[in-house]
C-alpha positions in Angstrom: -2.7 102.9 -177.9 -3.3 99.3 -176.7 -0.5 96.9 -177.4 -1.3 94.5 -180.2 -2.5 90.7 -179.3 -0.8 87.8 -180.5 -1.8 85.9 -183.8 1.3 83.2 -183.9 2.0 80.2 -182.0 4.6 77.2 -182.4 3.8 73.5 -181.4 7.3 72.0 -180.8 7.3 68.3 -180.0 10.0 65.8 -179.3 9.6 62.7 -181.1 8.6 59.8 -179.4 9.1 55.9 -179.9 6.5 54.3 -178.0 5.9 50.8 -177.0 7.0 47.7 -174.4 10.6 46.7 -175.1 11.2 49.9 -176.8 14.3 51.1 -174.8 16.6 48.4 -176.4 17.0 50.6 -178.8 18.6 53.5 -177.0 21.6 52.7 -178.4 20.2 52.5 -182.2 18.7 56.1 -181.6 22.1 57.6 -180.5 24.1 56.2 -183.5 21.5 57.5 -185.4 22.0 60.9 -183.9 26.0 60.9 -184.6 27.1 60.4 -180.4 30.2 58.7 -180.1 30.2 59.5 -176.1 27.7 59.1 -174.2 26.8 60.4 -170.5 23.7 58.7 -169.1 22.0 60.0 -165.9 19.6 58.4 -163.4 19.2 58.1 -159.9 20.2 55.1 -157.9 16.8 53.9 -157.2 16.8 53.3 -161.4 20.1 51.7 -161.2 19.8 49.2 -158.2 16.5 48.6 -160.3 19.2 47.4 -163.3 17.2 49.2 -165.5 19.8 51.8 -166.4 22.6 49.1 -166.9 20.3 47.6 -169.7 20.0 50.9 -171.3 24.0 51.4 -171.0 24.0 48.0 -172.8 22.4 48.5 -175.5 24.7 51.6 -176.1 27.5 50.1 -175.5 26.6 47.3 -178.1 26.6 50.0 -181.1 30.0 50.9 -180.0 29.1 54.3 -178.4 31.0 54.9 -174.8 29.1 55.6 -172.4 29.4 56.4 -168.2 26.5 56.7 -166.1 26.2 59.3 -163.5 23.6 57.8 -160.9 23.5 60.6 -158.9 20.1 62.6 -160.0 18.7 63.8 -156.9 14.7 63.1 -156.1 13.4 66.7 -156.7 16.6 68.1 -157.8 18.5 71.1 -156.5 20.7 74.1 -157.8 23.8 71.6 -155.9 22.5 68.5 -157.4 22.4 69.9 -160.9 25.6 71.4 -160.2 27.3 67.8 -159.7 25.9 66.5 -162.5 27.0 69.7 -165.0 30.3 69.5 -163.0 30.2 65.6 -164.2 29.2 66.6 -168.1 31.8 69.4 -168.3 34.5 66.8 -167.3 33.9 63.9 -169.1 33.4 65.9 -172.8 31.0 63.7 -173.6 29.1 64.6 -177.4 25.2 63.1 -176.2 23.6 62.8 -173.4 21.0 59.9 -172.2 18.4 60.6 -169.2 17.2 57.4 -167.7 14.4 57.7 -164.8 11.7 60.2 -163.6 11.3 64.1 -164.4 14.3 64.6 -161.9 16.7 62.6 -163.7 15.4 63.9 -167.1 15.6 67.2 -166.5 19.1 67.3 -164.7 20.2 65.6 -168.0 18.7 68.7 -169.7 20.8 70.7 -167.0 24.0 68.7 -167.7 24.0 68.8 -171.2 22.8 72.9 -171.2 26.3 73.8 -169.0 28.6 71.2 -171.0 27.7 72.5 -174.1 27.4 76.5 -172.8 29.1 76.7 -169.6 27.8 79.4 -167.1 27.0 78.3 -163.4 23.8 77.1 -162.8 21.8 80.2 -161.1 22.4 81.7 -164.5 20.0 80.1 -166.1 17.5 80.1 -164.3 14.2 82.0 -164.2 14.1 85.1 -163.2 13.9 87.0 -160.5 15.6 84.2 -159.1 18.2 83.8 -161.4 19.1 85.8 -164.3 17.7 83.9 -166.8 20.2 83.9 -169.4 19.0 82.6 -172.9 21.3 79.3 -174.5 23.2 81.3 -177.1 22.6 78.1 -179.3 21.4 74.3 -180.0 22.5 71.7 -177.1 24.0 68.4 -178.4 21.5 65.4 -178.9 19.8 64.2 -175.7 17.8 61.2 -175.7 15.0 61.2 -172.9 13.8 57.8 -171.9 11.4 58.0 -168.8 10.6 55.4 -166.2 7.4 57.1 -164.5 4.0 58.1 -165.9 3.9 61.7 -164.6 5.8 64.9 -165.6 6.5 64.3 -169.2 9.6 65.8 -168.9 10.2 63.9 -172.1 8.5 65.9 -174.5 8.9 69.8 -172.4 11.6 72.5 -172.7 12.1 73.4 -169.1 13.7 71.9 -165.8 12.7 72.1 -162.1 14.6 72.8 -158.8 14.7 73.4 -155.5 16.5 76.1 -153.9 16.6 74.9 -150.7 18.7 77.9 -148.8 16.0 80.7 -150.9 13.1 78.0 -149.5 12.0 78.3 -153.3 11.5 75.8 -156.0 11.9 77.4 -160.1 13.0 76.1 -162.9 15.4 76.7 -166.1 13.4 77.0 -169.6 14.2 77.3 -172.9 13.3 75.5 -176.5 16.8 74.3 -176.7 16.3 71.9 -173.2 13.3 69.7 -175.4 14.9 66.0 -175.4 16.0 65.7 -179.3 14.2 62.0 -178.6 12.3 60.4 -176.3 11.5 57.1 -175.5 8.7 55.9 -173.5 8.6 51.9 -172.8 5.4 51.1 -170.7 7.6 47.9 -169.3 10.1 50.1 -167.2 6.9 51.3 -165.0 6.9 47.6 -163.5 8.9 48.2 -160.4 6.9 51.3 -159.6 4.8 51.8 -156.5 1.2 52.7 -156.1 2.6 56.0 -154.1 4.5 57.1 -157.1 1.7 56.0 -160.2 -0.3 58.1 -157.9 1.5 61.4 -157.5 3.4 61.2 -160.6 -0.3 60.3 -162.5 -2.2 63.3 -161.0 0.6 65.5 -162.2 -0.5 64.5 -165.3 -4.1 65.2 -165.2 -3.3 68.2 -163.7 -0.7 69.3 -166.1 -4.0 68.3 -169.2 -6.2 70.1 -167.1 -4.4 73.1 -166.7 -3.2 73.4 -169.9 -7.1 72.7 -171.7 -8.6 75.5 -169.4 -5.8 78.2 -169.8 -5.8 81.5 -171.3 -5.7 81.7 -175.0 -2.8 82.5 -176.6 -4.2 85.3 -178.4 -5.1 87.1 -175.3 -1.5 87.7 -174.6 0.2 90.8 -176.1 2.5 90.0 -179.0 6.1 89.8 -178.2 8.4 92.4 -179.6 10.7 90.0 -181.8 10.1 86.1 -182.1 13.1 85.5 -179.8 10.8 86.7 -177.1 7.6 84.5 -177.5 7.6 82.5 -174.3 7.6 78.6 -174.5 4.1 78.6 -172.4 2.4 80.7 -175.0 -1.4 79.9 -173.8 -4.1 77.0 -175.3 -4.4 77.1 -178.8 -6.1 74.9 -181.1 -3.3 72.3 -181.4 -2.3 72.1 -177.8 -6.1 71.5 -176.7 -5.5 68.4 -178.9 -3.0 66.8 -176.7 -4.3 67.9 -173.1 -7.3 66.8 -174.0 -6.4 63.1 -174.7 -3.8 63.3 -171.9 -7.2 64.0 -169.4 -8.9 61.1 -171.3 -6.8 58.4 -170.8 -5.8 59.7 -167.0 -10.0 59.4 -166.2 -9.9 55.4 -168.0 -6.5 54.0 -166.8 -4.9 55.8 -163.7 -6.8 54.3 -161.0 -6.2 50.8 -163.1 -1.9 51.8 -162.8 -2.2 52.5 -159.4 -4.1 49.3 -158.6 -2.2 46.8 -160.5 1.5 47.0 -161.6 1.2 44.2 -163.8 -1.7 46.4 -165.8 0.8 46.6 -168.4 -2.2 48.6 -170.7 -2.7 50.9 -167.9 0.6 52.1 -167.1 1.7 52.2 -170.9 -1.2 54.4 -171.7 -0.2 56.9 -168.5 3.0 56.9 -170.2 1.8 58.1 -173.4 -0.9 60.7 -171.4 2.0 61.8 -169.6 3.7 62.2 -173.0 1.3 63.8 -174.7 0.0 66.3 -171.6 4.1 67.7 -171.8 3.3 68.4 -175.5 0.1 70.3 -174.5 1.4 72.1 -171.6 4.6 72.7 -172.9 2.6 75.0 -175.5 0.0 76.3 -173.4 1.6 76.5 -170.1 0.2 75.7 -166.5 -1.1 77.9 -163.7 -2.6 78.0 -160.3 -2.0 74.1 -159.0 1.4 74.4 -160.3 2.4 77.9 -159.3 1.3 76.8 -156.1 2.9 73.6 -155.7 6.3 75.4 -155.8 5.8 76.9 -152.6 4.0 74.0 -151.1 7.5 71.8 -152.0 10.0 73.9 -151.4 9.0 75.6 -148.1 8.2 72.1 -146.4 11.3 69.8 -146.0 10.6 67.4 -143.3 7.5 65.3 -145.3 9.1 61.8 -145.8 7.0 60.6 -148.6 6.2 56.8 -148.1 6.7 55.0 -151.4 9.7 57.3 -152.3 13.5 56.8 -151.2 13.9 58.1 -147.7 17.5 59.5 -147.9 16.0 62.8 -148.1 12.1 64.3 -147.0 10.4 66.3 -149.7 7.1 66.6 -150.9 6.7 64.7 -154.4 5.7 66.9 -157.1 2.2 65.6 -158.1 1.3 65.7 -154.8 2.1 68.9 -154.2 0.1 70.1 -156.6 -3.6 68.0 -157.2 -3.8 69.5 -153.3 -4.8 72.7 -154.6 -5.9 71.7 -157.9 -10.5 71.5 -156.7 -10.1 74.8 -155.0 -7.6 76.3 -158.0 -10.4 75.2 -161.1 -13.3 76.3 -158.8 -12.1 79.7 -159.0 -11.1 79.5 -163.2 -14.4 78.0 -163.7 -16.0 81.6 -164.6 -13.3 82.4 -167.1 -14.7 79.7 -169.5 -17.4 77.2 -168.3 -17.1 75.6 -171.5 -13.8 74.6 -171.1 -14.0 73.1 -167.7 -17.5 71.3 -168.1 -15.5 69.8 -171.0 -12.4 68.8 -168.9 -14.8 67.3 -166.2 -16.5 65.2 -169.3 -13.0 64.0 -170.6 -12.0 62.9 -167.1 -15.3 61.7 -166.1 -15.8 59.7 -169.3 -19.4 60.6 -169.8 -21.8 63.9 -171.1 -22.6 65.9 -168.0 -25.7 67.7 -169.0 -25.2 70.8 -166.4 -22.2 71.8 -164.9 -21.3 74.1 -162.8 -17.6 75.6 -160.9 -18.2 72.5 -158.9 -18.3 69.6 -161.7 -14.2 69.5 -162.6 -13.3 70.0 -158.5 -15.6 67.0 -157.9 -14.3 64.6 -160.7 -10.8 65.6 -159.4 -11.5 64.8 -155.8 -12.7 61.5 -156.5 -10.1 60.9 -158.4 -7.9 62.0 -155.8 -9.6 59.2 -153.3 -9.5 56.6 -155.6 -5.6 56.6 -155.9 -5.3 57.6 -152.5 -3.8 61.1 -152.6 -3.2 63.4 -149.6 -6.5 65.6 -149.4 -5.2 69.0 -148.2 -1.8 70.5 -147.0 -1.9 69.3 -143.9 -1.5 65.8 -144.8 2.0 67.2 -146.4 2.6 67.9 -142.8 2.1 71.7 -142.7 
């Protein structure tokens, strides 16, 4: 007897403040949310930038404590996660504040998943290479306030890391890791360079794109209790909302954010597709660029990255995985012409009358030139 298909699906989205100037209110949102302690992480490339020390401030100013642990490792690791749970557990702190990109985001999400449930780090994460223990239960309040345009780590229920000794790069997911807030001020992208607008905004078309083209959710078999419906659960009608404006506004304004970093409307409006793609995706799930772009970073550790810190080569994450991204909806093409012709309009900005498996890979790669991406692997020094 065939296995019955899935009817059900959640949308579960953090909510999201939105505007320039928005992240002076940090430290209204935590009172709101009851934290007396606060621990804020964010790498030192945020704090030399003094952006962190004005969030800290305005915590501080409503009379919540709070340290800052400026530690978050670029492209994070099982060690690097580690310190900063190790950091958490100490201080018993009751909220937790990520200030930066994905990495710092989701080692927050790390920290505050041991403090409050203490285990070591490997288990947690996904199987096969961890055990993938389940949170027994809600984390305390974590407020999410990113400082790239990219992996809308803000608004998604999972956290990435390199496992550098394994040569493999996985993640930790579960509902419980979703930011209880988020904050997304357009002016912290100011500092940025064009290196990382780039590779942090084709993560989000990608992440749209992916997300709008993949499988339906009620393709999948049904689970055999709700506790066991994935977080990726495949596009459904609500998720191909969000992915779909997130591939809009990357085709108008990410060539504009990489150009100009005083295009204050461009960056804030990658902020919010990045946003708003990690509310897709983080329903529907990803597939073949990102599956890929796991091995692509975490077998190559000699790529120094210009535009990044260099106290450490790695490949950023965008980059790693628009590379694939032409050849990747080439192939998917057949599994729903209808879908991709429609992402390749979105991005495109116009009606394409006939399309075909090589309309989306073209709109992609010229996207990809525009904002000067690496072309191929071997620019990531393979």
């Amino acid at each position: 007897m065939a296995a019955a298909k899935e009817q059900i699906f959640t949308l579960e989205a953090t909510p999201l403040k939105f505007g320039p100037g928005s992240s002076a209110e940090a430290g209204w949102e935590l009172k709101r949310l009851g934290v007396s302690r606060a621990m804020l992480v964010t790498d030192p490339g945020v704090r030399e930038a003094g952006i962190a020390d004005r969030v800290r401030e305005s915590i501080e100013a409503e009379g919540i404590a709070c340290e800052v642990f400026d530690r978050a490792r670029v492209e994070p690791t099982a060690d690097s996660f580690q310190e900063a749970a190790d950091f958490a557990v100490d201080g018993k702190f009751d909220g937790f504040v990520g200030v930066g990109g994905g990495s710092s985001l989701d080692t927050a999400k790390v920290a505050d998943l041991v403090a409050t449930h203490p285990a070591e780090i490997m288990a947690y994460v996904n199987p096969p290479v961890g055990e993938g223990r389940k949170p027994p239960g809600p984390l305390k309040p974590l407020l999410a306030i990113p400082t790239t345009a990219g992996t809308g780590s803000e608004a998604t229920s999972v956290a990435i890391l390199d496992i550098p000794d394994q040569r493999v790069k996985t993640g930790i997911s579960h509902r419980y890791l979703r930011p209880t807030q988020a904050i997304v001020d357009p002016d912290l992208t100011r500092s940025l360079g064009s290196e990382v607008i780039s590779s942090a905004g084709l993560d989000v078309v990608c992440h749209a794109a992916e997300s709008f083209v993949a499988r339906p959710f009620d393709t999948r078999d049904a689970p055999d209790s709700p506790d066991d419906r994935p977080p990726y659960q495949g596009a459904t009608p609500i998720s191909d909302v969000w992915s779909a404006r997130a591939l809009e506004y990357g085709g108008l304004y990410l060539r504009r954010a990489v150009e100009d970093p005083d295009d204050i409307e461009a960056r804030g409006y990658m902020m919010l597709a990045a946003s708003l793609a990690g509310i897709g995706f983080g329903a529907a799930g990803v597939h073949i660029p990102h599956s890929l772009s796991y091995p692509i970073a975490g077998l190559k550790h000699a790529f120094q990255p210009p535009g990044y810190p260099d106290d450490h080569p790695f490949v950023p994450h965008g980059w790693s995985v628009i590379v694939t991204s032409p050849a990747a909806f080439r192939y998917t093409f057949g599994a729903d012409p209808g879908k991709h012709r429609r992402a390749a309009e979105l991005l495109l900005g116009e009606p394409v009358e006939e399309a075909d498996e090589d309309t989306l890979p073209d709109a992609l790669v010229a996207l990809m030139r525009d904002v000067r991406s690496p072309s191929g692997v071997r620019e990531l020094g393979y």
